[in-house]
C-alpha positions, 0 to 999 in steps of 0.5 A: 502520536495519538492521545488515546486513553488504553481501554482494556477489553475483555473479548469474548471467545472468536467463532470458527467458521465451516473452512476452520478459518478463526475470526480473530477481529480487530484491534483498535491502534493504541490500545490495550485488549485482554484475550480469555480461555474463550479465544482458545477453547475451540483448540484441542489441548487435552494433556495441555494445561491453557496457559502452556497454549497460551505461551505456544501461541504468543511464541509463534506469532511472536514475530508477526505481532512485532511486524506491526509492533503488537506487544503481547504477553500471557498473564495471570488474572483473577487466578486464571492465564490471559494474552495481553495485547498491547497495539502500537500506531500500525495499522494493519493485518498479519496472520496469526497461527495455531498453537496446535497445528502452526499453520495459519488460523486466521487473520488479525486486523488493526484499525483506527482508534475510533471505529472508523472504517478505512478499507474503501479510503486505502485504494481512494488514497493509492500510492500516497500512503507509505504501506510496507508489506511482509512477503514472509506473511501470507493473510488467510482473508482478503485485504483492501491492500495490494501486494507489491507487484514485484512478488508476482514478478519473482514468480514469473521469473520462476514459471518463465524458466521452467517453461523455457525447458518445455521448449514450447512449440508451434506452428508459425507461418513465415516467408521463405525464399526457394528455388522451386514454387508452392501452392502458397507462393507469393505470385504477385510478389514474383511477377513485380520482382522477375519483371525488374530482373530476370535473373530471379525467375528462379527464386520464389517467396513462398508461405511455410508452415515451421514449427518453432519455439520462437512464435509470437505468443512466446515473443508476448511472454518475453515482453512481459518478462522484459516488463518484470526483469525491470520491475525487480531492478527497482529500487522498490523492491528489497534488497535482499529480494534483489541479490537473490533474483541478480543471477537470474535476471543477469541471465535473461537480460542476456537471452533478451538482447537477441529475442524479438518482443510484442507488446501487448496488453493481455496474454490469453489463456487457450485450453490447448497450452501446456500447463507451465504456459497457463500459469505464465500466462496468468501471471503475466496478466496479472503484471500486465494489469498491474495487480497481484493475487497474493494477500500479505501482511501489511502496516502503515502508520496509521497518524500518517494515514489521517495525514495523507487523509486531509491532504486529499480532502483538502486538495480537491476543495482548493483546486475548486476555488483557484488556490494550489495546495502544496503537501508537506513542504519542506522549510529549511533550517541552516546552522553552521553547527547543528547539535544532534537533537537539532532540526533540519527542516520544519514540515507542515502537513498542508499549505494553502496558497492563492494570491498573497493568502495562505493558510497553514494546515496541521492534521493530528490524529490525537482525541482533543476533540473526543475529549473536549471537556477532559482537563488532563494534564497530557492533553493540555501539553499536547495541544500546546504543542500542537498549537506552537507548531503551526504558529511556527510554520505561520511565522514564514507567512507575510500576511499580518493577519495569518490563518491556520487550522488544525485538524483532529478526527471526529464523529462529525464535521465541527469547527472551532475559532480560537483569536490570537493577537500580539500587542506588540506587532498588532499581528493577529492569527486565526486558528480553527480547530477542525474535527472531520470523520474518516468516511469516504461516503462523508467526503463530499459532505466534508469537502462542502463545509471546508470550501466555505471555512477556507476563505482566500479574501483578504 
């Protein structure tokens, strides 16, 4: 949990643009920030009173706050009504809605405690970040993060059902076998099979033009509908999503036994095709390219966010110097009577190995470094926290000389060395104190200074 003193903000009014879109802005995680009369004035209230629009709004967007664990009340300051806000460790985006109309009015964005813009860094990092979604929830705005897929596959199941009652037709050149010849008789065929056997002089494989449903741009939504139907069986998606969508998919798992599939990578869309078939299409493009067009609210813990953060970072930087980088590996604790607030296993962010040198490497998302000459007392107990944790993890490590670091959020690349030594087993351990900002554009930049910090000599 971030040591992040609470700042309270008085904010001004937010801006409506022409679509009627609100800004409401960012809030920073572990925070606290004061709403004003002027961040509902562009709100009609007339025989309202502005605390009562107040209470409305805090009501109705009491379920989206508490989505990424937003504690917001209306209070009364210097005589006049006030939304408190208090954030949590989420970061993320939810919607925020009228308290005149109750529709959506505008997004809200949580993000780092320090300013630091992450929006480029969440598709850097992909699938390594545990990001939870809210399908509930629709965001007015864009977002750097994707839906889930299995939203656009729950749609495509929907389309698919109610274009399967067009009985979508067309014409589909197929071969068939009859008694009499056609200008699209297949000679060359006849001469070979009458020359091996007579007898078939009168049968004759001729090309038909037959309208059908089963046309192999249908046999092309049917392959991605397999590809949905298997998307939906995962257990990624929620279970109640699952129970809601297991009659349908039952039914065409059924209807997909007995149909052909064509696989391809991309449906195109033709101006000639039904409405109903335009949309699947369209869908199906969407799944087939593995990406969605629904904005929902999401969350994640933002100390894990830094976390995942170094272990890319640091990744690269070994793999260049011949080491491996191993992420959160898990040192098992056995008890034969574990007590309830007993520990399985010890997890350090980081272990950096090669030959018999290792390096163990913590990543908090906490202000030491941001607050280097404050010397309160919950910074103190944190950092000795921090401090006998990654002794812990080095006490598994051989080397009598053991290496380690601990990594904080900073404006800028610093390092700090702090020596320990043990006078009874002459055992000595080096831990650095490392700040890195949170910037993509830095990450080279960050990636040069610790390939010279981490060193694999003995």
């Amino acid at each position: 949990m971030p040591l992040v003193s609470f700042s309270v903000v008085k904010q001004a009014g937010s801006c409506m643009s022409r679509s009627g879109i609100i800004a409401f802005g960012r809030l920073s995680t572990r925070s606290a920030v004061v709403w004003d009369t002027g961040r509902f004035r562009q709100w009609k209230w007339r025989d309202r009173s502005m605390e009562s629009v107040m209470q409305r709004f805090v009501a109705l967007n009491r379920t989206n706050f508490q989505f990424l664990g937003i504690n917001a009340v209306v209070e009364t300051r210097n005589c006049k009504p006030v939304v408190s806000l208090t954030t949590s460790n989420y970061a993320g985006a939810i919607p925020l809605f009228s308290p005149m109309s109750g529709k959506p009015a505008g997004d809200l964005v949580v993000g780092g405690s320090y300013g630091e813009k992450i929006d480029d860094l969440i598709p850097l990092l992909g699938d390594s970040l545990d990001k939870q979604c809210n399908d509930a929830m629709r965001l007015v705005n864009d977002t750097p993060v994707n839906a889930p897929i299995y939203v656009e596959c729950c749609k495509y199941v929907d389309l698919y059902l109610e274009a399967r009652r067009q009985h979508w037709h067309k014409f589909a050149n197929v071969v068939k076998t009859q008694h009499h010849p056609s200008s699209a008789t297949l000679w060359t065929e006849y001469a070979l099979r009458t020359a091996s056997d007579p007898l078939q002089k009168l049968v004759y494989k001729n090309k038909c033009n037959v309208l059908t449903t089963d046309h192999i741009e249908w046999r092309k939504l049917n392959y991605v509908l397999a590809l949905a139907l298997h998307e939906l069986q995962s257990t990624q998606v929620p279970l109640s999503t699952r129970m809601i969508y297991a009659g349908r998919i039952h039914s065409l798992l059924i209807t997909l036994r007995n149909s052909e599939l064509v696989k391809t990578s991309i449906l195109p869309v033709e101006a000639r095709d039904p409405l109903p078939i335009k949309k699947l299409k369209q869908l199906g493009n969407y799944i087939l390219n593995n990406k969605t067009q629904e904005k929902m609210a999401w969350r994640m813990d933002y100390a894990q966010f830094f976390e995942r953060y170094v272990q890319y970072v640091l990744r690269d930087v070994v793999t260049r110097k011949g080491g491996v980088a191993v992420s959160n590996p898990h040192y098992d604790v056995s008890m034969r009577q574990r007590p309830q607030w007993g520990l399985a296993c010890l997890e350090p962010d980081v272990v950096l190995q090669k030959g018999d040198v290792q390096w163990v490497i913590d990543a908090k998302y906490k202000s030491h470094l941001y607050n280097w000459y404050d010397s309160g007392e919950a910074l103190k107990d944190a950092f000795r926290h921090d401090l006998h944790q990654v002794l812990a993890y080095c006490s598994f490590n051989p080397m009598i000389e053991k290496r380690a670091a601990l990594i904080y959020p900073y404006s800028t690349f610093t390092v700090h060395c702090m020596k320990l030594y043990s006078s009874v087993t002459r055992a000595s351990a080096s831990v650095y104190l490392v700040g890195i900002p949170i910037d993509r554009s830095m990450i080279a930049r960050i990636e040069s200074h610790l390939a010279q910090l981490i060193d694999f000599s003995r």
